[in-house]
Backbone and ligand atoms as CSV (ligand in chain L), in Angstrom:
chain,resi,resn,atom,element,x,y,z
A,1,UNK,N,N,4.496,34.064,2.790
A,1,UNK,CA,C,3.729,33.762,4.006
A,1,UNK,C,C,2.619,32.758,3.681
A,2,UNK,N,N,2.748,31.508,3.991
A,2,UNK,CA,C,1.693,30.247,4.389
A,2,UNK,C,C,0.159,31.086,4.393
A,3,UNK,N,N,-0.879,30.652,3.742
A,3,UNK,CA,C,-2.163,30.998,3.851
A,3,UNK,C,C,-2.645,30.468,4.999
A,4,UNK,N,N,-2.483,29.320,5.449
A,4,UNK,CA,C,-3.077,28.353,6.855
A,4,UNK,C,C,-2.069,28.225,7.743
A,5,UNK,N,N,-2.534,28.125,8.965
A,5,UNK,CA,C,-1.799,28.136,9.955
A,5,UNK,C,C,-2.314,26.728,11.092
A,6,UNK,N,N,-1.580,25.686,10.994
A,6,UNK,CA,C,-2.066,24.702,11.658
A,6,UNK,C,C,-1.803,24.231,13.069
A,7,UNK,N,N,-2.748,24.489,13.903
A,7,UNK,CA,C,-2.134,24.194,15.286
A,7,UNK,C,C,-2.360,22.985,15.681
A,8,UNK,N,N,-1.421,22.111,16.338
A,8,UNK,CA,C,-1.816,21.033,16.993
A,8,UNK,C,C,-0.724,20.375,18.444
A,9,UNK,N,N,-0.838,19.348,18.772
A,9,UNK,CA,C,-0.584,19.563,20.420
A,9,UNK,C,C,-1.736,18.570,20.936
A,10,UNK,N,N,-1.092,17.735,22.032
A,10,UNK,CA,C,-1.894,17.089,22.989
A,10,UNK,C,C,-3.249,17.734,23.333
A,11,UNK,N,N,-4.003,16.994,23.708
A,11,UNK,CA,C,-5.238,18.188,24.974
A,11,UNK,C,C,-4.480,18.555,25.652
A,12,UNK,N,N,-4.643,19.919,26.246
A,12,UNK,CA,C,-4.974,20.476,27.107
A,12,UNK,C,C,-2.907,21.340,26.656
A,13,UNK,N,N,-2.828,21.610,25.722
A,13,UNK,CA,C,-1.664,22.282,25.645
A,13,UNK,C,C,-2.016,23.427,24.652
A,14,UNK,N,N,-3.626,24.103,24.508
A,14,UNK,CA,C,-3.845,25.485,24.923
A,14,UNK,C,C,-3.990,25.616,23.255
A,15,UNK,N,N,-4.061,24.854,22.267
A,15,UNK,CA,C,-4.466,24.891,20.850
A,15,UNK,C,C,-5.343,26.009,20.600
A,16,UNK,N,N,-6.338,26.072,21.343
A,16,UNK,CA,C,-7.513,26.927,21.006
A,16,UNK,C,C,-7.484,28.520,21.734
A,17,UNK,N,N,-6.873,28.416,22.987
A,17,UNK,CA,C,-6.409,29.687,23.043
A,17,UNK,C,C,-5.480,30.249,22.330
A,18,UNK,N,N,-4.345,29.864,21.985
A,18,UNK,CA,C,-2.903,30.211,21.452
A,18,UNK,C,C,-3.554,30.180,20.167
A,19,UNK,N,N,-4.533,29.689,19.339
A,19,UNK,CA,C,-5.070,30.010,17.789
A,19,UNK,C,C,-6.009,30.988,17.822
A,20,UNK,N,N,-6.830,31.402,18.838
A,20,UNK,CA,C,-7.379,33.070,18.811
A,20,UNK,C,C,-6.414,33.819,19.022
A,21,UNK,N,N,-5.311,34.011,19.429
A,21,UNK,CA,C,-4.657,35.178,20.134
A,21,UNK,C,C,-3.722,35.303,18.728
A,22,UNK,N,N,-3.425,34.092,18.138
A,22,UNK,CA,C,-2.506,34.116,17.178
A,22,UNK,C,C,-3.292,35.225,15.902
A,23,UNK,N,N,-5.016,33.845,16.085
A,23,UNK,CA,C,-5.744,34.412,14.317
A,23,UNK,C,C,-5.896,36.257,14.842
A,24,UNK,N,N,-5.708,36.488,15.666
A,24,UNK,CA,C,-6.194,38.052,16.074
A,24,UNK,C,C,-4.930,38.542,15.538
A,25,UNK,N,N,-4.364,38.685,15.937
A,25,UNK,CA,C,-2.256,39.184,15.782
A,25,UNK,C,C,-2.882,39.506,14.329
A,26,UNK,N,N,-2.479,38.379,13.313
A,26,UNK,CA,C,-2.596,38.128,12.016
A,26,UNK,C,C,-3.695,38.530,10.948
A,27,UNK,N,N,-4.502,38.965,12.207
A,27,UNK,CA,C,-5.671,39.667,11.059
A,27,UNK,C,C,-6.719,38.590,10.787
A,28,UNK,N,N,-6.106,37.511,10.849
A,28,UNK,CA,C,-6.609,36.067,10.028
A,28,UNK,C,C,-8.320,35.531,10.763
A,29,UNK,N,N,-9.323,34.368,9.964
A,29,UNK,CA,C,-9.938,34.188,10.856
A,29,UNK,C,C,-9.322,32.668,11.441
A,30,UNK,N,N,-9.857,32.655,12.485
A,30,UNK,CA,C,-9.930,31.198,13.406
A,30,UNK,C,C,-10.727,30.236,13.032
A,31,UNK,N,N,-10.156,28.911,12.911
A,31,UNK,CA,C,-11.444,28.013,12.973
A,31,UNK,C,C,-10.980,27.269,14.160
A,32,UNK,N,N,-11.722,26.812,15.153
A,32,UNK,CA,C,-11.316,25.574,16.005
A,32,UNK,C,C,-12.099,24.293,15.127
A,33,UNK,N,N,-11.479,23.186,14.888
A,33,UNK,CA,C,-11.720,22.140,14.800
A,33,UNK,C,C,-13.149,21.201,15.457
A,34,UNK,N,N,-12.608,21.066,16.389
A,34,UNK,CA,C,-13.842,20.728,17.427
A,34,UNK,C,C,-15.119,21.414,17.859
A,35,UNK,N,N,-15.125,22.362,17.743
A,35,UNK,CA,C,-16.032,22.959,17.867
A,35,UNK,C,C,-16.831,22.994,16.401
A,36,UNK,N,N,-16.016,22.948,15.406
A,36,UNK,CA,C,-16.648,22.986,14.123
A,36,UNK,C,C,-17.467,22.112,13.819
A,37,UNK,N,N,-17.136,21.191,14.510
A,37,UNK,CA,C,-17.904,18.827,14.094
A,37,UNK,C,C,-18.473,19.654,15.443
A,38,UNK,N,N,-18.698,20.006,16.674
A,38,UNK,CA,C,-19.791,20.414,17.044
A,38,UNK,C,C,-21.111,20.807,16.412
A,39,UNK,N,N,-20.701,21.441,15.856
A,39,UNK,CA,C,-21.520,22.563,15.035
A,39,UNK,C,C,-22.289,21.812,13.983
A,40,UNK,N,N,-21.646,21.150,13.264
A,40,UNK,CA,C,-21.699,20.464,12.582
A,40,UNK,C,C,-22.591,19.199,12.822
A,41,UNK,N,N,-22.439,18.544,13.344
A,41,UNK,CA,C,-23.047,17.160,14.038
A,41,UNK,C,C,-23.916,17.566,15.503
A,42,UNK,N,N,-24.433,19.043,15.839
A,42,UNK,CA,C,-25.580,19.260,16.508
A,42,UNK,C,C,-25.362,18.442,18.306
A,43,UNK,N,N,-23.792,18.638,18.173
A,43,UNK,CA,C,-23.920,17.294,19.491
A,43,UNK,C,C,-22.743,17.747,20.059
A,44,UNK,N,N,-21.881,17.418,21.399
A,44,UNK,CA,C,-20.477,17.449,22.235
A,44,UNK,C,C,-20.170,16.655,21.487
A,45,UNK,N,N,-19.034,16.759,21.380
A,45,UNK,CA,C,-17.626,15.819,21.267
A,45,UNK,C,C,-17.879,14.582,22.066
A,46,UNK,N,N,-18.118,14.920,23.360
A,46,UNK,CA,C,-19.073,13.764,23.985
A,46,UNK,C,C,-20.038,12.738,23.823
A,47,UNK,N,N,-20.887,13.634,22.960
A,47,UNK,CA,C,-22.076,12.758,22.934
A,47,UNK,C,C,-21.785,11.989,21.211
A,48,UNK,N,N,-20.551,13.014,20.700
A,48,UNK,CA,C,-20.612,12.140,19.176
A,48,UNK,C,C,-19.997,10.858,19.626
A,49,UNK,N,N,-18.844,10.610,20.459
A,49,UNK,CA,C,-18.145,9.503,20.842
A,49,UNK,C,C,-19.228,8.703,21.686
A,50,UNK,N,N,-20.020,9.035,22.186
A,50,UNK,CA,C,-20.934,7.867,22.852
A,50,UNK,C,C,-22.003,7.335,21.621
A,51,UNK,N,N,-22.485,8.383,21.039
A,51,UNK,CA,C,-23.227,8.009,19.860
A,51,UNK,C,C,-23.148,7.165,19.062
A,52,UNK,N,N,-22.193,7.845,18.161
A,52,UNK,CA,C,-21.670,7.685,16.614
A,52,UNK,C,C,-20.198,6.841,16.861
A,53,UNK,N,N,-19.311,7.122,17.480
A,53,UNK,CA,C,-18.208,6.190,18.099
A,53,UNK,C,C,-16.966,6.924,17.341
A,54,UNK,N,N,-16.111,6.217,17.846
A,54,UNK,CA,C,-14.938,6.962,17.651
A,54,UNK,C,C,-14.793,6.866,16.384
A,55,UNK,N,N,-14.544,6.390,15.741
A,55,UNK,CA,C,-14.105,6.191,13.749
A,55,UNK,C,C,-15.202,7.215,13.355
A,56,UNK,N,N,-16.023,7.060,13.836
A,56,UNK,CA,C,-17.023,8.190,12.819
A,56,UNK,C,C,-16.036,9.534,13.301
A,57,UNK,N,N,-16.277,9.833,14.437
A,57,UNK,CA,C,-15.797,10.922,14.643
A,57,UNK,C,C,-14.347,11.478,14.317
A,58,UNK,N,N,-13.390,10.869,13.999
A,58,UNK,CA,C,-12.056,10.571,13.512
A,58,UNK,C,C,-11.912,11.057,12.033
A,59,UNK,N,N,-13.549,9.941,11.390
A,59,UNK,CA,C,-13.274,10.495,9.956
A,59,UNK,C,C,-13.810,11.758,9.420
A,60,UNK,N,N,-14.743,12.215,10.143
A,60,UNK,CA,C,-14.938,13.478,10.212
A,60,UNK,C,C,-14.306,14.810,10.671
A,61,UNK,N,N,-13.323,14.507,11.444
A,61,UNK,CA,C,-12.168,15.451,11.723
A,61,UNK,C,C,-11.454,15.484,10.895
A,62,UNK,N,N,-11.139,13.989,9.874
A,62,UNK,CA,C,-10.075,14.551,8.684
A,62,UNK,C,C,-10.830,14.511,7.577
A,63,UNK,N,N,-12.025,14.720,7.437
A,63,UNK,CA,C,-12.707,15.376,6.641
A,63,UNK,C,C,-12.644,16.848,6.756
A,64,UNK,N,N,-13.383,16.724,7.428
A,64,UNK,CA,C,-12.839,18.368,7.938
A,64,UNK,C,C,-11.620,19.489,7.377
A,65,UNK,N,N,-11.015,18.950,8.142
A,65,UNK,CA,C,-9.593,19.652,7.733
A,65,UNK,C,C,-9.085,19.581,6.549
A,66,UNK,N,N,-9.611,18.241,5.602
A,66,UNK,CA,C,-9.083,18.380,4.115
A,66,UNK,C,C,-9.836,19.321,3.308
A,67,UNK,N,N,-11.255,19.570,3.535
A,67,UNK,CA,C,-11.974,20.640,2.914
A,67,UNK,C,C,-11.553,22.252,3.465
A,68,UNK,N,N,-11.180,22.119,4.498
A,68,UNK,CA,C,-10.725,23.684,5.052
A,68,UNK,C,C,-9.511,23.677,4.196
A,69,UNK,N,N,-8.588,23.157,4.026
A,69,UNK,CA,C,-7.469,23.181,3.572
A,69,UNK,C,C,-7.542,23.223,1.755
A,70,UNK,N,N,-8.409,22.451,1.588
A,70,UNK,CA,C,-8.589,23.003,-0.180
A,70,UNK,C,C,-9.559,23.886,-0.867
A,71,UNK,N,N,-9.725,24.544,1.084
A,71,UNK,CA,C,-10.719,25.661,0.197
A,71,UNK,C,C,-10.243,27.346,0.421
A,72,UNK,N,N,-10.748,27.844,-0.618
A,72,UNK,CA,C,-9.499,28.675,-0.582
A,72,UNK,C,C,-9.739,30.282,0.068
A,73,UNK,N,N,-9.596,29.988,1.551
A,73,UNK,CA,C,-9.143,30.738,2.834
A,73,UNK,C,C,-8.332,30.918,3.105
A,74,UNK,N,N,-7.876,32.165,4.128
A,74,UNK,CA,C,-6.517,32.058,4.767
A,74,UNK,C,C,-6.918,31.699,6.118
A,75,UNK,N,N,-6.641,31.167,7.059
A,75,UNK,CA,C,-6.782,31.241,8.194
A,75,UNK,C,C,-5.753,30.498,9.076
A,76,UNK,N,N,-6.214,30.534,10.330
A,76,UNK,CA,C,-5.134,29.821,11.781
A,76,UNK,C,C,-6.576,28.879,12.326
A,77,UNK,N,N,-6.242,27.297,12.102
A,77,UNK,CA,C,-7.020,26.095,12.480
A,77,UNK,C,C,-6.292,25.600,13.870
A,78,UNK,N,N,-6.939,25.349,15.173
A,78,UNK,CA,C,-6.548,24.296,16.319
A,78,UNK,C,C,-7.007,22.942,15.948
A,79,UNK,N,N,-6.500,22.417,15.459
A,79,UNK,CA,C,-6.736,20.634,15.464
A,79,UNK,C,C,-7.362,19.914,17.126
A,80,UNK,N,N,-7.766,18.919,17.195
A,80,UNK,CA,C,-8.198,18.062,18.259
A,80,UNK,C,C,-6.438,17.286,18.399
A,81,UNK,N,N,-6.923,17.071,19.577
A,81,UNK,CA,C,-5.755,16.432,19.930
A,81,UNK,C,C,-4.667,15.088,18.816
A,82,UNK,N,N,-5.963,14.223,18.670
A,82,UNK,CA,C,-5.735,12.847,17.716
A,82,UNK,C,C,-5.279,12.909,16.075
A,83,UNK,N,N,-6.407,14.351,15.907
A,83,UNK,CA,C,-6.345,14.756,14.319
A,83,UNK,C,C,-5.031,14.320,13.030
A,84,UNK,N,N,-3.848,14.927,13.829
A,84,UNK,CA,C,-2.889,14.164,13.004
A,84,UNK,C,C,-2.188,13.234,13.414
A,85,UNK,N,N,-2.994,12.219,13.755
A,85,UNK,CA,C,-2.569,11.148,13.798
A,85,UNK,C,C,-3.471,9.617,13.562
A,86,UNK,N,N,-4.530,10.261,13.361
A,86,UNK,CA,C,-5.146,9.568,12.228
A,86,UNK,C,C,-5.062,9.558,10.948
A,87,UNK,N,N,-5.673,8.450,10.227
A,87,UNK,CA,C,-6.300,8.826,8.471
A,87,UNK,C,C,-5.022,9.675,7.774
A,88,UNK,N,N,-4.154,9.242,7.618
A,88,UNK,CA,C,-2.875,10.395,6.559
A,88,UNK,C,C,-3.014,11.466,6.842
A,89,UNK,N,N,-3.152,12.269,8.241
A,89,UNK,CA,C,-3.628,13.001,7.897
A,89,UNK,C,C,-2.333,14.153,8.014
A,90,UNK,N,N,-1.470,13.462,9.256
A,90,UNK,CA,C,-0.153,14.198,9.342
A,90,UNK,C,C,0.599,14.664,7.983
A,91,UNK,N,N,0.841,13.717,7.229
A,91,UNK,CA,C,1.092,13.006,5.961
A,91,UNK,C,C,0.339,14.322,5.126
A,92,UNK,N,N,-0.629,14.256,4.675
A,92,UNK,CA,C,-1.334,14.723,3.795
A,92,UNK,C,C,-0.954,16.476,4.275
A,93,UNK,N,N,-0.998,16.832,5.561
A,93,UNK,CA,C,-0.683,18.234,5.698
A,93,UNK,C,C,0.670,18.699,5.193
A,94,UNK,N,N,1.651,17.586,5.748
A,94,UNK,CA,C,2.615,18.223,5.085
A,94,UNK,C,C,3.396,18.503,3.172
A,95,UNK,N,N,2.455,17.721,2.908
A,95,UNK,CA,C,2.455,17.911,1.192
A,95,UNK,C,C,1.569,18.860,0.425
A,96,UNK,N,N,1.466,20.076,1.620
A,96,UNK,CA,C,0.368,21.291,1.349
A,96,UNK,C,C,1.457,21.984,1.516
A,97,UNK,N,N,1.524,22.634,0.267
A,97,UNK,CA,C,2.642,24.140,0.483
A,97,UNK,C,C,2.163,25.468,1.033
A,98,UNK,N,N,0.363,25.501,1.183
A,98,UNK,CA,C,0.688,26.850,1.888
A,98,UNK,C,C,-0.061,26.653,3.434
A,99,UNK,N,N,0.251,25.234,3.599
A,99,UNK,CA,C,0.094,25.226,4.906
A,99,UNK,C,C,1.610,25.170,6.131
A,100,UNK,N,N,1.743,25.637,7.368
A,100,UNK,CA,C,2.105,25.533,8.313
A,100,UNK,C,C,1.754,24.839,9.560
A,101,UNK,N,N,2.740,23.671,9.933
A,101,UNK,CA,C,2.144,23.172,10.921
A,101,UNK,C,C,2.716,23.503,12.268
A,102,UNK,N,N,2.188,23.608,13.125
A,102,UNK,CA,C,2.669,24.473,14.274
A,102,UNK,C,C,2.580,23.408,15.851
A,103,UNK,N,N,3.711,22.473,16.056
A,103,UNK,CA,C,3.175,21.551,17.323
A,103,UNK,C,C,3.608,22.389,18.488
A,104,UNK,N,N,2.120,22.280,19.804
A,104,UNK,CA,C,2.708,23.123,20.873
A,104,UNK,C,C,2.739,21.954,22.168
A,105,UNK,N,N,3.904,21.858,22.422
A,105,UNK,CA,C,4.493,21.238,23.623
A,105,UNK,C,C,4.558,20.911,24.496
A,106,UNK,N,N,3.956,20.216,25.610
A,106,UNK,CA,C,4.228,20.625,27.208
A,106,UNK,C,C,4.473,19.614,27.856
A,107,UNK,N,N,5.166,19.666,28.867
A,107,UNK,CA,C,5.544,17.773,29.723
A,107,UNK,C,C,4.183,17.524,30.189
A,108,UNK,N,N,4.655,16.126,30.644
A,108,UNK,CA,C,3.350,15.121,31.139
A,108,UNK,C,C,2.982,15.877,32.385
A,109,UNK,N,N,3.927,16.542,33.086
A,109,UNK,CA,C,3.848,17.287,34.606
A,109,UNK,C,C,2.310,18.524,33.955
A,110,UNK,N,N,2.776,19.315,33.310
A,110,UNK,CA,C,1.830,20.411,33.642
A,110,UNK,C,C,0.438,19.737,32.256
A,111,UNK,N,N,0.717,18.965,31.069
A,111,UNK,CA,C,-0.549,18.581,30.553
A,111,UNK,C,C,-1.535,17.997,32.161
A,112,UNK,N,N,-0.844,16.622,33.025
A,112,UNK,CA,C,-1.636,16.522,34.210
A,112,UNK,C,C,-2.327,17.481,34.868
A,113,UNK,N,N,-1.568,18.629,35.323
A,113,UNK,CA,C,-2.060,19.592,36.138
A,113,UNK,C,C,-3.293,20.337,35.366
A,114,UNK,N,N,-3.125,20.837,34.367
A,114,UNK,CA,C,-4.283,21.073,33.136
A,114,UNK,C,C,-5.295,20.185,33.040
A,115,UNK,N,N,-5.326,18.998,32.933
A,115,UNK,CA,C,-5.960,17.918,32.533
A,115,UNK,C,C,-6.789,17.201,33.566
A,116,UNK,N,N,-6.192,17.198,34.869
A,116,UNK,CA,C,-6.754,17.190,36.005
A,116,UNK,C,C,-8.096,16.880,35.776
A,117,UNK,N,N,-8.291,18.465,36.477
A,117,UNK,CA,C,-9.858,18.971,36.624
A,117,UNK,C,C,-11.004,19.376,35.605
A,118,UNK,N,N,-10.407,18.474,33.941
A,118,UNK,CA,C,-11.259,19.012,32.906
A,118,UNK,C,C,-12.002,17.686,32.636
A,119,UNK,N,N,-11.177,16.464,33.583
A,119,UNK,CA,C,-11.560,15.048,32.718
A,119,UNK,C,C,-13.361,14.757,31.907
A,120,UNK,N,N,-13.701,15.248,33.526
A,120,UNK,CA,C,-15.352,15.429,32.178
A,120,UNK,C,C,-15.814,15.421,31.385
A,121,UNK,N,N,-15.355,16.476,31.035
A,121,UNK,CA,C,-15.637,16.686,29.664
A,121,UNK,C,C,-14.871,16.047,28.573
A,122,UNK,N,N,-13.805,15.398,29.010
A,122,UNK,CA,C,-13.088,14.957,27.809
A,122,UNK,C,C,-13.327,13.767,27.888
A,123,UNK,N,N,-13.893,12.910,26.262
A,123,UNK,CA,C,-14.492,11.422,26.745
A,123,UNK,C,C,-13.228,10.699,26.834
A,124,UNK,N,N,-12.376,10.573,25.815
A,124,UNK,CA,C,-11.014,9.706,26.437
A,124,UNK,C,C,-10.708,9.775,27.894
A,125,UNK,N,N,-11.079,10.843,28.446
A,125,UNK,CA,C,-9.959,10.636,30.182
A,125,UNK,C,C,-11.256,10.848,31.058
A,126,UNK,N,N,-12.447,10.818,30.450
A,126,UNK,CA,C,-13.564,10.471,31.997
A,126,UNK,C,C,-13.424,9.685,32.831
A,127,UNK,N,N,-12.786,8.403,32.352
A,127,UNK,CA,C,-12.462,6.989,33.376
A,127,UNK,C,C,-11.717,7.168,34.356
A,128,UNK,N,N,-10.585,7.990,34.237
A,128,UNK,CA,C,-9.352,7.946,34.850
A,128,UNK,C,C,-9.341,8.524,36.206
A,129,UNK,N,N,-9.720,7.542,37.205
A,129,UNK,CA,C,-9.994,8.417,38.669
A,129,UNK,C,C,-8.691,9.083,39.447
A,130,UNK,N,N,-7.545,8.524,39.539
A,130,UNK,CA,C,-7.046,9.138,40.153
A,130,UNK,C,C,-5.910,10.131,39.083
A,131,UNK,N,N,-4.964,10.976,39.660
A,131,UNK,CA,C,-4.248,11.723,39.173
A,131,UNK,C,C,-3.142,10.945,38.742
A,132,UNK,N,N,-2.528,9.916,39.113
A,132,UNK,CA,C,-1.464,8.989,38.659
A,132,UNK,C,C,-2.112,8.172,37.593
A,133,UNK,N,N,-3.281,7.654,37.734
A,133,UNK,CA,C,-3.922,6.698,36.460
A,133,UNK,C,C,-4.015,7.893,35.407
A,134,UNK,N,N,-4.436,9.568,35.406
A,134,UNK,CA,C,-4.395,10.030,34.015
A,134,UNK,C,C,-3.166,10.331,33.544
A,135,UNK,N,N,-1.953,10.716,34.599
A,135,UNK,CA,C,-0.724,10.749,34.237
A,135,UNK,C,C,0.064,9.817,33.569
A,136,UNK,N,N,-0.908,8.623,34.022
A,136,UNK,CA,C,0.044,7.176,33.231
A,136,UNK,C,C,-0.313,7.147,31.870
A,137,UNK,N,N,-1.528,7.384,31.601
A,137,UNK,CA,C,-2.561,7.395,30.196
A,137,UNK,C,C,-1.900,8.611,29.404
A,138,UNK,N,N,-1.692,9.673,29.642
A,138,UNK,CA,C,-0.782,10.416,29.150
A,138,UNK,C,C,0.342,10.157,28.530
A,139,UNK,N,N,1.188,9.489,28.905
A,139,UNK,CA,C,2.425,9.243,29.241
A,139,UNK,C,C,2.598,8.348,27.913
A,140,UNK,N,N,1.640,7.499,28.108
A,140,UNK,CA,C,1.355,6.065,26.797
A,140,UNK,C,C,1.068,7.081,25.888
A,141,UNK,N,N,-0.118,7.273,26.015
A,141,UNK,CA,C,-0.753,8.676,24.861
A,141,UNK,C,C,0.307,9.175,23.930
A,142,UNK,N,N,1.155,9.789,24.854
A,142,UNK,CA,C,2.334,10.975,24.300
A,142,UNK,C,C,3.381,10.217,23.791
A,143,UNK,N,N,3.730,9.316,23.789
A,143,UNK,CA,C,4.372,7.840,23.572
A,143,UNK,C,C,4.322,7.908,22.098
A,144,UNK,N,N,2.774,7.162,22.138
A,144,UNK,CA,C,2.208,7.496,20.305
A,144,UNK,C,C,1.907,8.407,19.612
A,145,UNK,N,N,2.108,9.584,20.078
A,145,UNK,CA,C,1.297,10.560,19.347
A,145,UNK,C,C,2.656,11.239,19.095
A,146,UNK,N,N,3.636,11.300,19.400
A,146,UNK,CA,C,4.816,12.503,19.611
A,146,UNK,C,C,5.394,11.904,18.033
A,147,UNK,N,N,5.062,11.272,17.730
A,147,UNK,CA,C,5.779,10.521,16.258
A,147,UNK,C,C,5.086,11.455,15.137
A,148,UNK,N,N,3.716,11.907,14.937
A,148,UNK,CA,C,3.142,12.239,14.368
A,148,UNK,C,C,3.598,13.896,14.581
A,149,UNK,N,N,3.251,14.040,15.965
A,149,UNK,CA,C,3.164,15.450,16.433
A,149,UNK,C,C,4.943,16.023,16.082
A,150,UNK,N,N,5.778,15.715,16.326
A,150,UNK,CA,C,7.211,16.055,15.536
A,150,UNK,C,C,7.391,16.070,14.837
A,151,UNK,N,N,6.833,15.959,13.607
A,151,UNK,CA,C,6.601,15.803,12.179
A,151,UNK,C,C,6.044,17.841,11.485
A,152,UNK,N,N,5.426,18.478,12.716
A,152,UNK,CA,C,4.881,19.266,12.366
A,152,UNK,C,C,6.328,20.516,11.740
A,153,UNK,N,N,6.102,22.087,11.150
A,153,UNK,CA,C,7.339,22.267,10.533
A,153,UNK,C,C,7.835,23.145,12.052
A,154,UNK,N,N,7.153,23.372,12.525
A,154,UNK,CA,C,7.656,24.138,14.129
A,154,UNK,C,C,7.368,23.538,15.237
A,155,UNK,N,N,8.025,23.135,16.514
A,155,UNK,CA,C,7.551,23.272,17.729
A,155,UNK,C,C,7.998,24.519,18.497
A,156,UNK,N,N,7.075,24.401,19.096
A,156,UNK,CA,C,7.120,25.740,20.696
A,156,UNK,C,C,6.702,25.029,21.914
A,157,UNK,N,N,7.353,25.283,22.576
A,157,UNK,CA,C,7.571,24.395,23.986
A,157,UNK,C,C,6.409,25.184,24.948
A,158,UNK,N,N,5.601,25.000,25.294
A,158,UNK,CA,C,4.960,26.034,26.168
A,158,UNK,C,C,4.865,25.837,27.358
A,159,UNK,N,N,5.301,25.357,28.063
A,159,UNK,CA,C,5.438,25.364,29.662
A,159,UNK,C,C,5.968,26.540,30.209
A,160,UNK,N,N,5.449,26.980,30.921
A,160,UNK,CA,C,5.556,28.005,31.762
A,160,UNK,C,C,5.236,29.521,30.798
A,161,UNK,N,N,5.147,29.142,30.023
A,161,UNK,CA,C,4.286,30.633,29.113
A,161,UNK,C,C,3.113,30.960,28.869
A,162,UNK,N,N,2.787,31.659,28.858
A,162,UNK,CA,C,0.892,32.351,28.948
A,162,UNK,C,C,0.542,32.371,27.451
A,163,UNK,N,N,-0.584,31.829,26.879
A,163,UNK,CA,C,-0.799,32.141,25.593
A,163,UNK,C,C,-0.629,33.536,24.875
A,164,UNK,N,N,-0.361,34.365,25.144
A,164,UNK,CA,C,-0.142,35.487,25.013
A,164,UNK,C,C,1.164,35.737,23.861
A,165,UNK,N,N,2.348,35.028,25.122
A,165,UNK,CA,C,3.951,34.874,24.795
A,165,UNK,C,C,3.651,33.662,23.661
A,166,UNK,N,N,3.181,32.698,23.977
A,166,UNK,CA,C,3.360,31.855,22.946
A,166,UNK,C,C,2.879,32.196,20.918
A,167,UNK,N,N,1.586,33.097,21.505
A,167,UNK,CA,C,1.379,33.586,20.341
A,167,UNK,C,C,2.208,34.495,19.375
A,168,UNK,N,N,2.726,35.304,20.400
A,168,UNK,CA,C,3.973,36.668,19.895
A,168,UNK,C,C,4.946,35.508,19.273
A,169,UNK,N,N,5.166,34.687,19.805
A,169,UNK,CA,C,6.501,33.819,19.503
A,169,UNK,C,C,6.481,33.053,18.241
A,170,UNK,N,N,4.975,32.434,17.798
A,170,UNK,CA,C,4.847,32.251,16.533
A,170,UNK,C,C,4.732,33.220,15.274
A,171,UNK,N,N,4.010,34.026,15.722
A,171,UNK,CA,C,3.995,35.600,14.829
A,171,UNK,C,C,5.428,35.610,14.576
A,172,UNK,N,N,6.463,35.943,15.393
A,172,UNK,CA,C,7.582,36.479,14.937
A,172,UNK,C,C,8.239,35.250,14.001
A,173,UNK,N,N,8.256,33.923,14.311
A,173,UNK,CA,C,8.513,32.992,13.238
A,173,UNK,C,C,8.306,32.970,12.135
A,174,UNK,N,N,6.630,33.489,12.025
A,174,UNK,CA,C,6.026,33.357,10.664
A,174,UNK,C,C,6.627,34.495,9.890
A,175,UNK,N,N,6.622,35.708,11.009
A,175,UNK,CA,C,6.838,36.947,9.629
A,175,UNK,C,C,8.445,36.769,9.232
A,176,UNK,N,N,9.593,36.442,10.034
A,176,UNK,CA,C,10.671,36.716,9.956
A,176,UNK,C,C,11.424,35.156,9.593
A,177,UNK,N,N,10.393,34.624,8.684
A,177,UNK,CA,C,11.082,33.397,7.305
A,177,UNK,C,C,10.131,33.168,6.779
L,1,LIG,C1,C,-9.028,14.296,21.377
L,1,LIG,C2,C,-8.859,15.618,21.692
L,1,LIG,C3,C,-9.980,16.568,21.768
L,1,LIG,C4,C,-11.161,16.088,20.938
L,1,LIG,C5,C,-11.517,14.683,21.266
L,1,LIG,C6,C,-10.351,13.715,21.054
L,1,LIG,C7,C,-7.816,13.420,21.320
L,1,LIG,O1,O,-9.561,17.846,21.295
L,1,LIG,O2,O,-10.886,16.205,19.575
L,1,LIG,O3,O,-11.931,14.637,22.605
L,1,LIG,O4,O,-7.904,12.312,20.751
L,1,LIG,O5,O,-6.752,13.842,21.827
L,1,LIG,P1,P,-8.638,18.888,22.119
L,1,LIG,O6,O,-7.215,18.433,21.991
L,1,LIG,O7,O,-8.877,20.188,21.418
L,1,LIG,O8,O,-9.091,18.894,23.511
């Protein structure tokens, strides 16, 4: 059994719920990612990207994750959306043997419907006024990112499942290979 458990997935395809419900199952602790460079850098995700700008914040996410990963914990991590797909970082996870990477899934239909009403807060999609302009941005998004994100050693499709099911569904993966 993998010591780390790596979640990752577009925004808004439930990383951070589906990695508490999971790190609980498992005994394990949780780290969220983002919230950690919160913590860390005293600021939103927001205000680091208006601040400090995107590359800072980029290289500090795969900073991040390379020190969680060579330090020696067990746990279940939610990545930021971009995480592996910056900086080697896809790359570099998978040449970790006791890590697991875990991509979670969802069409452009329900990430939109999710994604909607959060744009606010998220600095990439504040611009995007109408519901067809974030669906299109998506669409490109998922375009580039699905190269990286298929790379991970599992997907789980989660549309139409409650974090709940999705969590049971990785548990039973992990224990039963
Ligand atoms: C990002 C996703 C966000 C956060 C930042 C950038 C991205 O994380 O890291 O806003 O590039 O997709 P979540 O996927 O946890 O929302």
């Amino acid at each position: 059994m993998s010591k780390k458990i790596i979640l990752l997935g577009y925004m808004g395809s439930g990383k951070s719920i589906v990695g508490q419900k999971l790190a609980e199952k498992m005994q394990f602790p949780f780290y969220d990612l983002d919230k950690a460079i919160q913590e860390q850098e005293q600021m939103s995700i927001s205000e680091i990207f208006s601040r400090k700008g995107a590359i800072y914040f980029r290289t500090q996410e795969a900073r991040y994750v390379r020190d969680w990963v060579e330090s020696n914990v067990r746990g279940v991590m939610s990545l930021g959306g971009g995480t592996p797909c910056y900086g080697s970082t896809m790359e570099y996870l998978l040449q970790q043997p006791d890590v697991i990477t875990i991509y979670l899934s969802a069409t452009l239909q329900t990430l939109t419907d999710r994604l909607m009403p959060q744009r606010e807060q998220r600095p990439l999609l504040q611009n995007l006024s109408s519901e067809a302009a974030l669906s299109d941005y998506i669409r490109k998004h998922l375009f580039e990112r699905t190269y990286y994100y298929h790379q991970a050693h599992l997907t789980i499709a989660t549309d139409f499942k409650n974090p709940d099911e999705i969590a049971i569904e990785i548990y039973n993966y992990l224990y039963n290979t």
